[in-house]
Structures are given as C-alpha cells and as structure tokens.
Residue, then its C-alpha position, 0 to 999 in steps of 0.5 A: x500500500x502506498x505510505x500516503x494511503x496508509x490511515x494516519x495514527x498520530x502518537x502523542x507521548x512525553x519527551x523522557x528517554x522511556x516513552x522514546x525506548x518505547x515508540x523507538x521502533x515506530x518512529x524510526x521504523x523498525x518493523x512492519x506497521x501494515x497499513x497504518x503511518x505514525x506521526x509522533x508529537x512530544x508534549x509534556x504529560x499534563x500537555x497530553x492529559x488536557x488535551x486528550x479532553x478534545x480526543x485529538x490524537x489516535x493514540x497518546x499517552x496518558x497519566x492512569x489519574x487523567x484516565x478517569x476523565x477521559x474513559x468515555x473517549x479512550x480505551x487504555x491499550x494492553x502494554x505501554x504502562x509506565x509502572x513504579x514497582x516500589x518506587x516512583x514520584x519523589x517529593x525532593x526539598x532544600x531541606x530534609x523535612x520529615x513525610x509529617x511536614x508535607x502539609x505546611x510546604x509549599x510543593x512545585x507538582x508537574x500537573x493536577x492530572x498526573x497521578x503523581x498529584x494523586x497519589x501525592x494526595x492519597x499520601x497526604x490525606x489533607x489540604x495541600x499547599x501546591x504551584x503547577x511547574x513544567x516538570x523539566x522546571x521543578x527541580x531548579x525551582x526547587x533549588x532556588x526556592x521560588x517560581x515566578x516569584x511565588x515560594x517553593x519548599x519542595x518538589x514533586x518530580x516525575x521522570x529522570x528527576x527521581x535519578x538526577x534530584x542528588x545533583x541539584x542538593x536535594x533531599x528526599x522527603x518522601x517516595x510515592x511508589x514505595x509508599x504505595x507499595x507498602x500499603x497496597x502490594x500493587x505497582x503504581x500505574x503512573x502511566x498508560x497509553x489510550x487508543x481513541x474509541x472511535x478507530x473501531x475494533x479492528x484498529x484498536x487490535x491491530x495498533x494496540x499489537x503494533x504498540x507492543x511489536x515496537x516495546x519488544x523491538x526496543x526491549x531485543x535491540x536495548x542498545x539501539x535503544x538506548x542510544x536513541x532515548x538517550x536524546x531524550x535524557x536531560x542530565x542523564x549519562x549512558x549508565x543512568x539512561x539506562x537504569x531509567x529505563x530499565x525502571x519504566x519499560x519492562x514486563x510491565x511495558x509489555x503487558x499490565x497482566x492481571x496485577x497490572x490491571x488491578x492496580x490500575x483500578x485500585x488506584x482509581x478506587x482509591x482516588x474516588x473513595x478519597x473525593x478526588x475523583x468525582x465518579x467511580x472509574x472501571x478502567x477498560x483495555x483494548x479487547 
C-alpha cells in the first residue's frame, strides 16, 4: 500500500528517554506497521492529559489519574504502562523535612492530572499547599526556592528527576511508589497509553499489537535503544539512561497482566473513595 494511503495514527507521548525506548521502533521504523503511518508529537504529560479532553490524537499517552476523565473517549491499550514497582514520584526539598511536614510546604507538582498529584494526595490525606511547574522546571525551582516569584519548599518530580534530584542538593522527603507499595502490594500505574474509541475494533487490535511489536523491538535491540532515548535524557549519562529505563519499560511495558490491571483500578478506587475523583472509574483495555 502506498505510505500516503496508509490511515494516519498520530502518537502523542512525553519527551523522557522511556516513552522514546518505547515508540523507538515506530518512529524510526523498525518493523512492519501494515497499513497504518505514525506521526509522533512530544508534549509534556499534563500537555497530553488536557488535551486528550478534545480526543485529538489516535493514540497518546496518558497519566492512569487523567484516565478517569477521559474513559468515555479512550480505551487504555494492553502494554505501554509506565509502572513504579516500589518506587516512583519523589517529593525532593532544600531541606530534609520529615513525610509529617508535607502539609505546611509549599510543593512545585508537574500537573493536577498526573497521578503523581494523586497519589501525592492519597499520601497526604489533607489540604495541600501546591504551584503547577513544567516538570523539566521543578527541580531548579526547587533549588532556588521560588517560581515566578511565588515560594517553593519542595518538589514533586516525575521522570529522570527521581535519578538526577542528588545533583541539584536535594533531599528526599518522601517516595510515592514505595509508599504505595507498602500499603497496597500493587505497582503504581503512573502511566498508560489510550487508543481513541472511535478507530473501531479492528484498529484498536491491530495498533494496540503494533504498540507492543515496537516495546519488544526496543526491549531485543536495548542498545539501539538506548542510544536513541538517550536524546531524550536531560542530565542523564549512558549508565543512568539506562537504569531509567530499565525502571519504566519492562514486563510491565509489555503487558499490565492481571496485577497490572488491578492496580490500575485500585488506584482509581482509591482516588474516588478519597473525593478526588468525582465518579467511580472501571478502567477498560483494548479487547
């Protein structure tokens, strides 16, 4: 089939070394994607959260907490997940404030649909104190204290920020996905990848296993890989790239599996159950 006639899916996923490990062989096209071309956007998570309100992409990727908004336009993809398996968000400050202390500081969070925000709120039980930042941001706001003016006494930081927050003096205040460990025995389903409901079955199917063709491909050819994610590492050598994402595109990756899937909806549950999610959410896979 010629490329121009080929249905357009346009991917949108974040700009950090393990979303690009992931869709690598799509984007440089690696393996056969039949009659389908990929066009790749790179925004920030928050970016494609908000604007997977307008369902403008085929398939993007997705924070697990934005999901609950976006359930009735979307269907989340088998494989694709961004899995903390006792580790994930850190709360990083100037200071080595105790977890107990979180309520009087004032936090830099990288969006209020990440479900980094949410679990930081299911840690915290109570009001929360917070300035949205840019997450690539966060960090060197933290470490002069202020954004825009405004008084930042720590930070809420996602991606190779949980490997690169030491360099930058930091302290670790509190870590998300092992707390979420603890109390759960579940992974932390940070992030997913969302097919829009509106391709049909068939499609859903067929990109959803192209989907996981390309994490394979990455996962086979991992120094290929890697040397392609490491331009998306900010501040990250080889060796850190690599332990990154090692962390974040695994046997997860390739498929939530059963206790995959029951930690995205514990995480849902649990969010309603809080009054942060405005109406029980059951999560649905392509099929």
């Amino acid at each position: 089939m010629p490329y121009q006639d080929r249905q357009l899916i346009r991917i949108g996923h974040s700009p950090d070394p393990d979303d690009a490990f992931m869709f690598f062989a799509l984007a440089q096209e690696k393996i056969d994607t039949g009659r389908y071309r990929f066009e790749h956007e790179l925004c920030d998570i928050e970016t494609l959260n908000r604007r997977a309100q307008q369902a403008e992409l085929e398939l993007t990727a997705i924070s697990v907490h934005a999901y609950a908004y976006l359930a009735d336009k979307y269907v989340l993809c088998t494989c694709g997940a961004s899995m903390g398996d006792g580790y994930g968000p850190m709360v990083v400050a100037p200071e080595p404030y105790s977890p107990d202390q979180l309520a009087r500081l004032t936090i830099a969070v990288p969006g209020t649909w990440t479900t980094a925000f949410l679990t930081l709120k299911l840690f915290a039980a109570g009001p929360l104190q917070y300035e949205v930042v840019p997450f690539d941001q966060i960090l060197p706001a933290v470490a002069q204290g202020q954004w825009n003016g405004k008084r930042l006494d720590a930070g809420l930081v996602i991606h190779e920020g949980q490997l690169t927050y030491p360099q930058m003096g930091l302290h670790l205040v509190v870590d998300l996905g092992q707390w979420w460990k603890q109390h759960t025995g579940l992974p932390l389903p940070l992030g997913a990848n969302a097919l829009r409901r509106d391709l049909g079955p068939q499609t859903l199917k067929e990109v959803d296993r192209l989907l996981r063709a390309s994490i394979d491909y990455g996962l086979e050819h991992r120094s290929e890989a890697l040397a392609y994610a490491m331009g998306f590492g900010r501040g990250l050598d080889t060796q850190k790239t690599d332990q990154f994402v090692g962390m974040y595109v695994n046997h997860w990756t390739q498929d939530f599996g059963p206790t995959g899937r029951k930690a995205v909806a514990e995480l849902l549950r649990r969010g309603y159950e809080a009054r942060i999610l405005p109406s029980p959410v059951e999560p649905e896979f392509v099929q």
